[in-house]
C-alpha positions in Angstrom: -28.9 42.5 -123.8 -32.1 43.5 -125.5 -34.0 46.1 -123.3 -37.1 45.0 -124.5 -39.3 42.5 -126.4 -39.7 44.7 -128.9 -36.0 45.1 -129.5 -35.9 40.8 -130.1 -37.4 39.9 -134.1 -38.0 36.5 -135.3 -38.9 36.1 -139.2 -38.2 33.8 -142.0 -34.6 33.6 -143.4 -33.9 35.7 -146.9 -31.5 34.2 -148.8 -29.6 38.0 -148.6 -29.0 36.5 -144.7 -26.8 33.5 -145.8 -23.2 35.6 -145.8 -23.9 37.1 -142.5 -25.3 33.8 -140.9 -22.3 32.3 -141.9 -20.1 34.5 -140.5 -21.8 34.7 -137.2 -21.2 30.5 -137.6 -17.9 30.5 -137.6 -17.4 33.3 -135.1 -18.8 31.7 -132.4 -17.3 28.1 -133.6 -14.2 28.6 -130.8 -16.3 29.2 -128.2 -19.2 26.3 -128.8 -17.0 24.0 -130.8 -20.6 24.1 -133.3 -19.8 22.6 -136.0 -18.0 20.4 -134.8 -15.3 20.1 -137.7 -13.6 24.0 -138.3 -12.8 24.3 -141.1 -16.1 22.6 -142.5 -15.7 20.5 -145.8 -17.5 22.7 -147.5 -18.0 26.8 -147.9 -20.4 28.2 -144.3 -22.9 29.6 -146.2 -24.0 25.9 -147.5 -24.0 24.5 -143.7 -26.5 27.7 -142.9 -28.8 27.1 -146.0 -29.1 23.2 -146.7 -31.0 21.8 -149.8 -33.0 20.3 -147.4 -34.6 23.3 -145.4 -37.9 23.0 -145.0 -38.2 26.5 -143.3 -35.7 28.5 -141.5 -36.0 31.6 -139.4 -33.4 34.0 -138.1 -33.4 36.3 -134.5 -32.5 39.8 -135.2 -31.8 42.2 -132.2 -32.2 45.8 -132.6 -31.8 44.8 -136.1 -28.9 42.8 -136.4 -28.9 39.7 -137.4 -28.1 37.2 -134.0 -28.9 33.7 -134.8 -30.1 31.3 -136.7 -32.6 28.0 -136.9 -33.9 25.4 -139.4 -35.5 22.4 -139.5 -34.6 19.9 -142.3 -36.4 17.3 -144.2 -35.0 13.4 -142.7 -33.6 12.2 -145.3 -33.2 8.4 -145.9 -29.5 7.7 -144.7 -27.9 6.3 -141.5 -29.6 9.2 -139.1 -32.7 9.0 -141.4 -33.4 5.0 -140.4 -31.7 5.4 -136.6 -34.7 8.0 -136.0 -37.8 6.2 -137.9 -36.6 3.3 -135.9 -36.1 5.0 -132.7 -39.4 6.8 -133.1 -41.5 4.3 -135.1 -42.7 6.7 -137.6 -42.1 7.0 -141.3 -39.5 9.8 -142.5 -41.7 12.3 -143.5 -43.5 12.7 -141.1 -40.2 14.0 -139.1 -38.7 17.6 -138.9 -35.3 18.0 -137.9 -34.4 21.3 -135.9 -31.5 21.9 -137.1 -28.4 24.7 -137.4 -29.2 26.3 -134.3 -26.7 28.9 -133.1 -26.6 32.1 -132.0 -23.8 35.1 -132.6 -20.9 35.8 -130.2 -21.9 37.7 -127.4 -25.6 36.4 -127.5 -25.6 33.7 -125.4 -27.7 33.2 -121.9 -30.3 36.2 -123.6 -32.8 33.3 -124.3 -32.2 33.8 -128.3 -31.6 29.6 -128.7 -34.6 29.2 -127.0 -36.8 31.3 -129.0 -35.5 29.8 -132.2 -36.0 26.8 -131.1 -39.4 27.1 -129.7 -40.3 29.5 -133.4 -38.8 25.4 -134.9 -40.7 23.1 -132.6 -44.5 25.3 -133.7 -43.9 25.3 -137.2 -42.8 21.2 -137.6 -45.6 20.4 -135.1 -48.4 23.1 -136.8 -47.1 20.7 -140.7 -47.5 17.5 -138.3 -44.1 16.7 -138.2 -42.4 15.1 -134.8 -39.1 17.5 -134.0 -35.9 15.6 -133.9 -32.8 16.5 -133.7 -29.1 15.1 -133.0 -26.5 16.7 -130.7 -22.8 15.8 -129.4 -22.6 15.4 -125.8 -19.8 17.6 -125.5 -21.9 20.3 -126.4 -23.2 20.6 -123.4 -25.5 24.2 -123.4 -27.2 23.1 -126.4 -28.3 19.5 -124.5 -29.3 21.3 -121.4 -31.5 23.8 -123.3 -32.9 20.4 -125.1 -33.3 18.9 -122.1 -35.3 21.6 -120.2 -37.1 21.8 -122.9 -38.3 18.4 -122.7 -36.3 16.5 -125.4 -36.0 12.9 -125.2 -32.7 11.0 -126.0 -33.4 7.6 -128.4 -30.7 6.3 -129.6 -26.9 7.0 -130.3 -25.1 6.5 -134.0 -21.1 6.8 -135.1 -21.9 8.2 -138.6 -18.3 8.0 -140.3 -17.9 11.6 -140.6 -17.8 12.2 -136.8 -14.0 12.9 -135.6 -12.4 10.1 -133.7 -11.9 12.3 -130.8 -15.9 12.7 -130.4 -18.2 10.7 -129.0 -21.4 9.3 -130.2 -24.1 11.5 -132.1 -27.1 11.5 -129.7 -30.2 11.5 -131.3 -33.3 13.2 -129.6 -36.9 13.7 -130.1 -39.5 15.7 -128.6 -43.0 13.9 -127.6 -45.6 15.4 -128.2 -46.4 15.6 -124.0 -43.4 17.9 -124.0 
């Protein structure tokens, strides 16, 4: 546990973070079951850094890297149209907090929330509305949502979630919240 502020570092992500993000990924994968699918269908390092970033930050503690967040462009696909409709407002002007994880051993230090909160002032300061989708079964990640004052809208199947899941929840954050 970090024994002060000071010790707890938010900045943008380098592109030199992507191997270690992705191993912190994986590591904690058996404990949060995020992502869902282990082994992913493609190579870690391409979940962490997606082609449609629009900014990304990490949490270092005492200088280690100890999480990660994004938030992605909406593209215009099945989750794309499910949140413009849920939300009535055009794709770009939504920003999708996204990859959120922190490292084994790093959970319950209020390193999620940080990221997240570091996600939620940089889509809102470019006028974007934060979205984001979440499984129910991962059930810290909704309750941190939740708290935080996220919003569920609607619920999709996209055909790359497992049988054994259930519906992708899709959440937004009004602007009240």
């Amino acid at each position: 546990m970090p024994s002060s502020p000071d010790d707890v570092r938010i900045r943008p992500r380098e592109d030199g973070d992507v191997p270690e993000l992705a191993r912190l990924l994986l590591a904690q994968q058996p404990t949060t079951g995020y992502p869902m699918r282990n082994p992913l269908p493609m190579p870690a390092e391409q979940f962490v850094a997606r082609g449609r970033d629009l900014a990304a930050w990490v949490v270092e503690v005492g200088g280690t890297l100890a999480g990660h967040v994004a938030v992605d462009r909406v593209d215009d696909g099945e989750l794309g149209r499910a949140f413009a409709a849920a939300t009535g407002k055009p794709l770009h002007r939504l920003g999708s907090v996204s990859t959120l994880f922190v490292g084994p051993g790093r959970a319950g230090l209020g390193l999620g929330g940080r990221l997240l909160g570091t996600a939620i002032d940089w889509a809102r300061a470019q006028a974007l509305l934060p979205v984001l989708d979440v499984f129910p079964d991962h059930a810290d990640a909704r309750r941190l949502y939740l708290r935080r004052g996220w919003r569920d809208v609607t619920t999709v199947r996209p055909d790359w979630v497992p049988d054994h899941a259930d519906d992708l929840v899709l959440m937004v954050l009004p602007d009240s919240a």
